[in-house]
C-alpha positions in Angstrom: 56.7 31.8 17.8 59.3 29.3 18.4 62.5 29.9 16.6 64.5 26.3 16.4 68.1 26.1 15.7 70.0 23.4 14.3 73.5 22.2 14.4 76.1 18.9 13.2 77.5 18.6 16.8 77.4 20.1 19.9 79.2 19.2 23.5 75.4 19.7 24.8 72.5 21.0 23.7 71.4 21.8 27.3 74.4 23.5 28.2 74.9 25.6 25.3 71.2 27.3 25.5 72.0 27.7 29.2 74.7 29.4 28.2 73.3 31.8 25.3 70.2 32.4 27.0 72.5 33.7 30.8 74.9 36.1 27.8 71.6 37.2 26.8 72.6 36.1 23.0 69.6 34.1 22.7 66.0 34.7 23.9 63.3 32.2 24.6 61.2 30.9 22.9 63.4 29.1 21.4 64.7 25.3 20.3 68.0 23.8 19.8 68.8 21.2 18.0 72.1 18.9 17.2 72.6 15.8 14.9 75.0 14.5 18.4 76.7 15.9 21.3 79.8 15.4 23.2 79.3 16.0 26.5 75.3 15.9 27.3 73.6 16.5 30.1 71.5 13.4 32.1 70.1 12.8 35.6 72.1 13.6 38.7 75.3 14.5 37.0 75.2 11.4 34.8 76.3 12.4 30.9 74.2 11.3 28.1 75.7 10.9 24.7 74.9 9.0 22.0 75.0 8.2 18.5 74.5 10.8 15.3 70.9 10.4 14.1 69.3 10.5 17.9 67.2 13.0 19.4 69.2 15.9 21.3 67.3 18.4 21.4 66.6 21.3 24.3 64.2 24.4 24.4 63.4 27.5 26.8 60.0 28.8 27.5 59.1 31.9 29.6 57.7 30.3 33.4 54.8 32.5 32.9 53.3 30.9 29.8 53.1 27.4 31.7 50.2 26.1 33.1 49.2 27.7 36.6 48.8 24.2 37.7 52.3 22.8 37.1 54.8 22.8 39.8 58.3 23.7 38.2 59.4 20.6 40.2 57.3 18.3 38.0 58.0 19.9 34.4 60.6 16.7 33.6 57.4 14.6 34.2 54.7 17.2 31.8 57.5 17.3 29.5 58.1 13.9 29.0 54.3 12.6 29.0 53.5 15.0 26.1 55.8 13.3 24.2 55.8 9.7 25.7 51.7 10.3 24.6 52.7 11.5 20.5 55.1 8.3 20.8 52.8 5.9 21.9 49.8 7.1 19.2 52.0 6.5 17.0 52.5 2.6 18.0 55.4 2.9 20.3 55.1 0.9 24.0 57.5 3.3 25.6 56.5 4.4 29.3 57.6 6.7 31.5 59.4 6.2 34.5 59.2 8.3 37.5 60.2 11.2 36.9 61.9 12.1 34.2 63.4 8.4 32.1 61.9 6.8 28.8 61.7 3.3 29.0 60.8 0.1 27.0 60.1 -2.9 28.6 62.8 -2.7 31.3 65.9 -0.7 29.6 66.0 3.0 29.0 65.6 4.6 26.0 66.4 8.3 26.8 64.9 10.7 29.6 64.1 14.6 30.1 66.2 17.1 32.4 65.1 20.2 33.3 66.7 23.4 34.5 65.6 27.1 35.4 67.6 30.3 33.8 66.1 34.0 35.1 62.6 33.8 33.9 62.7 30.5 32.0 62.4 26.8 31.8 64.7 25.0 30.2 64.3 21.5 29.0 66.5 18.9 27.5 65.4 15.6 25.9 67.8 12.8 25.1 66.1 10.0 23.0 67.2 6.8 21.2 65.6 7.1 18.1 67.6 4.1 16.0 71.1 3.2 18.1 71.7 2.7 21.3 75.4 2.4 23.6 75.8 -0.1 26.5 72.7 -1.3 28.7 70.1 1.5 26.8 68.0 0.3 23.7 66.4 2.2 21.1 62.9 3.1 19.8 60.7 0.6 19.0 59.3 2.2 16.1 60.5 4.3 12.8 60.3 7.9 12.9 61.9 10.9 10.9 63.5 13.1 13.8 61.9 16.6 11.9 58.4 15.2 11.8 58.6 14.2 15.7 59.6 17.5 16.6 56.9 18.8 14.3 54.1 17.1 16.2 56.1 17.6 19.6 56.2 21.1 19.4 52.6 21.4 17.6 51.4 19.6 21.4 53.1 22.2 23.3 51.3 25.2 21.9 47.9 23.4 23.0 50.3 23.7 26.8 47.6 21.3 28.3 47.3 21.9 32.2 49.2 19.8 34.5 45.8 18.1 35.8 45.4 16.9 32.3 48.8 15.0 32.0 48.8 13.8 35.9 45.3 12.1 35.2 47.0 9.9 33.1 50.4 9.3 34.2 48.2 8.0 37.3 46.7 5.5 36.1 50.5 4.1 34.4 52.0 4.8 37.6 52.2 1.0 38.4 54.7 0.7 35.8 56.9 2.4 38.1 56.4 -0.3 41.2 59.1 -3.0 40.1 61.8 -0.1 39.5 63.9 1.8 41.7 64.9 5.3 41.7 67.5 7.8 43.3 66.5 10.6 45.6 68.9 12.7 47.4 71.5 9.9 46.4 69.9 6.7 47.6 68.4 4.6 45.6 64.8 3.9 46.6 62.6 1.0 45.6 59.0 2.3 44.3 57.2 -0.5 45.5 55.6 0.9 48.0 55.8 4.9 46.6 52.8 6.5 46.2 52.2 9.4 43.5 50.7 12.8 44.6 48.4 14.9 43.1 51.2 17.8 42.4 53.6 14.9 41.1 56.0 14.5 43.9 56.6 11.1 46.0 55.6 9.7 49.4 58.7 7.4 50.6 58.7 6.2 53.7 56.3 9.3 55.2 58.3 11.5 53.1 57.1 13.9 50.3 60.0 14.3 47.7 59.8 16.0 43.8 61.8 14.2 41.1 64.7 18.1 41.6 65.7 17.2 37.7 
């Protein structure tokens, strides 16, 4: 069962279950939660803070209760379109953007890191749920943050195999095409990328995974 904890403030939700689950003070499965952080964790380095009343929210699983199908390299991608999927049900037209970033229209609305500790996956989700700092926007819908996590987490324990989720992200993979993206620290236009069955890229006659 999943224990989830809550807190007023962190510096990141990401880094402190890294943290507690490497001291061995906390044990997966498990959930943190924060009402805002100081120092969050985003893509490539990149911090991602944000407003009280957001989504900050990380959680651990043990790698051996994922599907068989799902390449630790493409978790920021299942992770994301589980709940990209409960969002859009529930009359949202966010999409997601290769590989791991939560867009509407053509501005960002948070995006999914994921990390490895021992014998577990850790994954961190920053979302704009009703504010939004500098170029980002926010959700395009109303939702109480404890009933999304509810049906978020409710999704997981189905853990639908990876087949499943690429399937679909397929078919919204053109979304992708007037976006660019960085790998290994160059930005590359997705224009011409095309998705693989094991979600990784081909760029230029090159297979990369998303690495976040």
């Amino acid at each position: 069962m999943l224990q989830i904890l809550s807190f007023e403030s962190l510096d990141s939700t990401q880094t402190y279950l890294l943290k507690n689950l490497k001291n061995k003070t906390l044990e997966s499965p498990i959930a943190i939660v924060s009402d805002s952080q100081t120092s969050g964790l985003g893509s490539r380095g990149n911090s991602w803070d944000s407003n009280e009343g957001n989504l900050f929210l990380s959680f651990a699983l043990k790698r051996n209760s994922l599907p068989n199908d799902l390449k630790l390299e493409s978790s920021s991608i299942y992770f994301a379109y589980i709940l990209k999927e409960i969002l859009q049900k529930l009359g949202s037209k966010l999409w997601l953007k290769w590989p791991n970033d939560f867009y509407i229209n053509d501005k960002k609305v948070g995006g999914v890191i994921t990390n490895i500790s021992a014998d577990n996956l850790v994954c961190g989700i920053g979302l704009n749920l009703n504010n939004s700092k500098d170029t980002f926007t926010s959700l395009d819908i109303q939702i109480d943050r404890e009933y999304l996590l509810n049906l978020y987490f409710n999704e997981l324990k189905k853990f639908p195999i990876w087949k499943q989720i690429f399937s679909k992200f397929e078919i919204e993979f053109h979304n992708n095409k007037n976006f660019s993206t960085h790998i290994e620290n160059e930005l590359v236009i997705l224009k011409n990328a095309k998705l693989l069955e094991d979600g990784s890229l081909e760029v230029n006659n090159k297979k990369v995974f998303s690495l976040r």
